[in-house]
N, C-alpha and C positions, 0 to 999 in steps of 0.2 A: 459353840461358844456363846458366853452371853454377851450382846451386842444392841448397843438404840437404834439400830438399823442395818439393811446390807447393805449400804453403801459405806458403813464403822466395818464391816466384814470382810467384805473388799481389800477395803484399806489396809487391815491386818495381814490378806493375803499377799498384799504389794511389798509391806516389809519384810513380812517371811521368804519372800521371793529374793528380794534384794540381801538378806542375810547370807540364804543357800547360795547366790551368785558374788558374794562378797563384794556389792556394789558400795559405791562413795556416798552414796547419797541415800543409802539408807537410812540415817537418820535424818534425814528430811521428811522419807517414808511415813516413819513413827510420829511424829511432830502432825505429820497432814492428817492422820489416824487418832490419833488424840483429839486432836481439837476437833473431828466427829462426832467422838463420844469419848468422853475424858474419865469416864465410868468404868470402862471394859476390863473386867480383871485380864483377860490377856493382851491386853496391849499394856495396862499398867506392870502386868511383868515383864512384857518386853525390856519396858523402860528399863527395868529394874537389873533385866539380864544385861542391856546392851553395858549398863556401866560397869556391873564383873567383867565383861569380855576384856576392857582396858589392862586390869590387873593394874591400877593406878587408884592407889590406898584414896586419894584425895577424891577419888566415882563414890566411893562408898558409901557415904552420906544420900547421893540422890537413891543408890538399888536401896535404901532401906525407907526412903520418901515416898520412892513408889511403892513398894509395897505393901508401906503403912495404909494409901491412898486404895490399894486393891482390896486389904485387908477389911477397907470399910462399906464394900459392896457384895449383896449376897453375891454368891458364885456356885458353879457345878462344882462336880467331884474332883474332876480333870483338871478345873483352873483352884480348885482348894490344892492338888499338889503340885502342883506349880507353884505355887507361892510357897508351899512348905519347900523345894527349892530350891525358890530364892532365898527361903529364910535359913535355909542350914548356908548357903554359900557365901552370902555376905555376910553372916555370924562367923567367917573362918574356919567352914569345916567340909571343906566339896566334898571331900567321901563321902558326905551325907547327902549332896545335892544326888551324888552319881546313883544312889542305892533308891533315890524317889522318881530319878528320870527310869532307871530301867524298870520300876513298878510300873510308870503312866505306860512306857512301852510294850509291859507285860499287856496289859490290856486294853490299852490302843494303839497296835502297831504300826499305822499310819500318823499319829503323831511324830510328826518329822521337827518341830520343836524341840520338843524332849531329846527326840535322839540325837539330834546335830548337836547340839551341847554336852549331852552325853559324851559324844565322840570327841568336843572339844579338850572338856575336863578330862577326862578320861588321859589325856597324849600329854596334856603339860602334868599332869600328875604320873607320867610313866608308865599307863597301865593298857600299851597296845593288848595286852588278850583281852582286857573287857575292850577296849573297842572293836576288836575281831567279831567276839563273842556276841554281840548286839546287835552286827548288823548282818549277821550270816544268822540271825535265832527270824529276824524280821523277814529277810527275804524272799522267803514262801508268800506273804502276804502283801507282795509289794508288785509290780508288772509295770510292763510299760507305756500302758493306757492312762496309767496313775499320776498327776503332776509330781513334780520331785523326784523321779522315779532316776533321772541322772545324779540328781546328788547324793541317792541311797548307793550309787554305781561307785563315784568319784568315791563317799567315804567308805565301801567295797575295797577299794585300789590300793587308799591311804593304810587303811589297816591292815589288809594284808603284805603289803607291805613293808611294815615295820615287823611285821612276825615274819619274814623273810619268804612268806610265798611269792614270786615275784610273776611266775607267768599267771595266777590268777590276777594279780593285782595289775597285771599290765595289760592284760584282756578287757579287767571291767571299765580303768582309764581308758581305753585308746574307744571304750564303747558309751563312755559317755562324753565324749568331745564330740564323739563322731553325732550326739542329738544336739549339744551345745560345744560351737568353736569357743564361745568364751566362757567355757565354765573353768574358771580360776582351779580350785580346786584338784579337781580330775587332773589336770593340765600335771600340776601339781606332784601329784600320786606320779604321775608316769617318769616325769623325772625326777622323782626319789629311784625309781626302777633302774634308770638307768645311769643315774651318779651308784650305786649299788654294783651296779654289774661292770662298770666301768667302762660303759658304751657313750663316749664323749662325743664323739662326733654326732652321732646319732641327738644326744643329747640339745645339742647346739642349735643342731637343724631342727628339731623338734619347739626347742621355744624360740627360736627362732620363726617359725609357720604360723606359730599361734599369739605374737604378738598383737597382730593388724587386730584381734579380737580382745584385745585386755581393755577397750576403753571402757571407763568409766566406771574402773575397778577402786579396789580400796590398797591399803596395806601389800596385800597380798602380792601385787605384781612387782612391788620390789622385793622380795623372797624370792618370785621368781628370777629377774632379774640378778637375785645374790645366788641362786644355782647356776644361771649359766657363768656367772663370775668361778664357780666352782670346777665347771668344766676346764674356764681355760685357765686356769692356777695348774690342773693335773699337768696340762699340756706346756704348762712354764709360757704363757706366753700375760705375763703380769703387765703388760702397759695396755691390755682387754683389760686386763681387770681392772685396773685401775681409773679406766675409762667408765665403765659401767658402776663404779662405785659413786664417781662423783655424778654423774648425768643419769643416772638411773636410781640404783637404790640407795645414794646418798642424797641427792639432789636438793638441798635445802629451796631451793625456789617452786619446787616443784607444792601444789596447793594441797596434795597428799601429806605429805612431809609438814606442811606449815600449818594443818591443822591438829594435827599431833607428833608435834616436834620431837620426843623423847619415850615412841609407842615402842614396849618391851620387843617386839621382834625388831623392829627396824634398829633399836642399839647393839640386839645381839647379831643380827646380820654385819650390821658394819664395825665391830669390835673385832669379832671373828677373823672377818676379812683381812682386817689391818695387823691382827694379830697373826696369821698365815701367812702373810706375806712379810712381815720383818724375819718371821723364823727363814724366808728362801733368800734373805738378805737381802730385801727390796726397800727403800727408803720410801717412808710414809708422811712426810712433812710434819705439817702440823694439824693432820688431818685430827690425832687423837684428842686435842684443846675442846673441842665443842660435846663431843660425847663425854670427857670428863667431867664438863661443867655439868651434864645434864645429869652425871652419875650423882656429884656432890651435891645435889637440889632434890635430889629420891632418895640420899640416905633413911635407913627406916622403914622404906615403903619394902616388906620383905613378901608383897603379894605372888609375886613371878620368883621360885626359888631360882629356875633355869639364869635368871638374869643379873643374880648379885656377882657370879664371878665374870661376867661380861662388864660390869662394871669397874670392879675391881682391876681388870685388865686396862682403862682408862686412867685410873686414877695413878695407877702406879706406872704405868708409861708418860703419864705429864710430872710421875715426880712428888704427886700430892701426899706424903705418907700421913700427915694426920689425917686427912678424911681416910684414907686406905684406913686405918684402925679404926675410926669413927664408926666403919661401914662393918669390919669387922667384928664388934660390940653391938653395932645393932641386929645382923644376925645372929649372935652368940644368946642375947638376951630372947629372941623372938625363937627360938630353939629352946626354949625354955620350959614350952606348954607341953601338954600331954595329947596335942590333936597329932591326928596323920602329919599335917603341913610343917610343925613346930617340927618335927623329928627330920623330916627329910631336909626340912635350915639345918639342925647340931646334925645329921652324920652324914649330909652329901653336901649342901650347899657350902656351910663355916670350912671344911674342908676343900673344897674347888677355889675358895676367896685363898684362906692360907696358902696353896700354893701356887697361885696366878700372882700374889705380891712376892713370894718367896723368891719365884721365877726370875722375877722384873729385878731383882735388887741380889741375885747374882748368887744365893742362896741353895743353890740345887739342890744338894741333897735334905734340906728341909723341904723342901718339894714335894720329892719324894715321900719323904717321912708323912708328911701330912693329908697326902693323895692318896697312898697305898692302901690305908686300913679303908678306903671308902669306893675302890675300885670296882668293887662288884655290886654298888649300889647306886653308882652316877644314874642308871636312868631313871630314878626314881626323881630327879630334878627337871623329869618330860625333855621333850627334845625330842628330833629326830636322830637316827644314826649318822647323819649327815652332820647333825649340830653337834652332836656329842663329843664329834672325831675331835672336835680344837683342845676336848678337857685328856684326851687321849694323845694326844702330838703332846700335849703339856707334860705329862708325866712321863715319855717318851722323851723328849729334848731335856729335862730334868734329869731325867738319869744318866744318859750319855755324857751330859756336861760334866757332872758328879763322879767320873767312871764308875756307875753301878752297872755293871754290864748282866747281871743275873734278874736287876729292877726292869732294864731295857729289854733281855729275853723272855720274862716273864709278860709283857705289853705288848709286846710284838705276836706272842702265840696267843695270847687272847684275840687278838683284833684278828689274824688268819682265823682263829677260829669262827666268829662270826660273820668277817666282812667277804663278800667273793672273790674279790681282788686280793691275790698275795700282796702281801707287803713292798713288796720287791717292785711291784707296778702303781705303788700310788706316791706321789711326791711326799708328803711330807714323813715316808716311811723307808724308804728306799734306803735311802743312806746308813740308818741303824741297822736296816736288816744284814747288808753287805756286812756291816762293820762285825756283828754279833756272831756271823758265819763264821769268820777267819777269826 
């Protein structure tokens, strides 16, 4: 890397470190590393990246400050694409960042930069086989003498994971906790394995052990925190969850939380939530007021497709129906372009909004209707199978209410299809599957 010193190198190292460990104060990291050398084309793309990672339209302004700022320093090869990168990503078009990280990877396979964003972009664009793909292509290249060599493990776990290998993917998690108790991440991976398999208890106990290790984490430890809320919803025991929603990963007091009060997973974590738990008929107060507002203050920002009908679920549980259209309009308009991202707003995103208001206001089989034609393309709006279940309960509660009993057969054999658990053993499934038998 080009650097005014090793001690600019260092520093660089520290936030790379801090990124892989999904630490809080990472951007403190970056901040201490700049004002070293405020020069460094890779720390100036750090900048650049850390504010895509947001997926908060109003970052975008500084990823293109900084890279104006990198743009105006010779640079190697390496850190020339990286910038191009950053410059397809924040121009609105990641499938072009993804296709320049797996070239840097082509031929620096221990750039662990590239590839971690790689693997980012990569899940919220829906496309676990490249993320498979990339880090099983690197692995020959990688050992465990090598720094980062757990977080090549942890996103090992995550990906194959989501491609339903699950004893590899639980071999490589349980082998990188086992270098780091607090690698977020990993931790992560393993209970995706076992919300999958329907191993709850194990689940429980599992993030449960590895709590004492989460300090000083970012974001990330309330997702976990919203999987073990996941655990005990299967097990119906909802005043866990509800506990763990407001003192864990809702926590408004918490300094997490209060410095990005309205970060795209923490709404979709707690929408979700709240939205699984009215469907088992559990009263939710007035917990959805605060996420509404937060929804009605991002109309527009259509960065994070996964998160407009999370939204949506807000707005139309407080009742708001002009913003619901507002929001509406403005993904129908931003579905408009011809990029990757513009098409999966018009034929997954505009369709999960339709029917999450449709739901709300008693409509079912418009629900239906509007969910159907885009059923085989929900994961294109990234997500885990874990996240995705809520837009799959949607279309499933839609139909039964509607009596379309052949809409609710048809959801029911998709999800056996993929998910391990018969329908029959997961709560928000149970009920239709009995009903659809007889």
């Amino acid at each position: 890397m080009t650097a005014a010193s090793d001690e600019a190198a260092q520093g660089f190292d520290r936030v790379i470190d801090g990124f892989l460990r999904y630490r809080f104060d990472t951007g403190a990291r970056l901040k201490a590393a700049l004002s070293l050398d405020p020069q460094a084309p890779l720390l100036q793309a750090m900048a650049g990246y850390s504010a895509m990672l947001a997926y908060d339209r109003a970052m975008v302004p500084r990823a293109e400050a900084a890279l104006a700022r990198a743009e105006a320093v010779a640079a190697n090869a390496r850190e020339r694409a990286h910038l191009e990168a950053l410059r397809a990503w924040s121009g609105g078009r990641p499938e072009a960042a993804l296709g320049v990280w797996e070239q840097i990877v082509a031929e620096h396979p221990r750039d662990i930069l590239a590839f971690r964003l790689h693997h980012f972009t990569a899940f919220w664009m829906g496309a676990p086989e490249r993320m498979l793909g990339l880090v099983e292509r690197i692995l020959p290249q990688w050992s465990a003498d090598i720094p980062g060599w757990g977080s090549v493990l942890a996103c090992r776990c995550f990906a194959n994971e989501e491609c339903g290998n699950y004893t590899v993917a639980e071999h490589a998690g349980r082998a990188a906790v086992a270098l780091d108790a607090g690698d977020l991440w990993a931790t992560h991976g393993v209970a995706h394995v076992l919300e999958m398999q329907g191993r709850r208890a194990e689940g429980i106990a599992w993030l449960d052990a590895g709590e004492p290790h989460w300090a000083g984490g970012n974001n990330l430890m309330h997702h976990l925190w919203w999987h073990r809320a996941m655990f005990h919803i299967e097990r119906a025991e909802f005043d866990a969850v509800l506990n763990l929603y407001d003192r864990r990963f809702r926590d408004h007091g918490s300094p997490v939380t209060q410095a990005m009060p309205d970060l795209y997973i923490d709404v979709q974590n707690a929408a979700s939530m709240l939205w699984r738990l009215e469907r088992q008929g559990v009263p939710v107060g007035d917990r959805w007021t605060e996420l509404a507002d937060k929804a009605e203050a991002r109309i527009g920002d259509t960065l994070s497709a996964f998160t407009q009908p999370h939204w949506m679920m807000a707005l139309a549980a407080t009742g708001r129906e002009a913003a619901a259209h507002r929001l509406l309009q403005a993904v129908e308009e931003a579905g408009r372009g011809n990029t990757a991202h513009a098409a999966i707003l018009r034929e997954a995103a505009l369709p999960a909004c339709l029917a999450a208001l449709a739901h709300r206001q008693g409509r079912f089989a418009d629900a239906v209707a509007a969910l159907r034609p885009a059923l085989g393309g929900l994961h294109r709006l990234g997500g885990s199978h874990a996240q995705q279940d809520v837009l799959e309960q949607l279309f499933l509660d839609s139909a039964m209410r509607a009596g379309l009993q052949a809409d609710a057969r048809l959801l029911l054999e998709r999800v056996a299809g993929r998910h391990p658990v018969p329908p029959e053993h997961r709560i928000g499934y149970a009920e239709a599957a009995r009903a659809v038998a007889h």
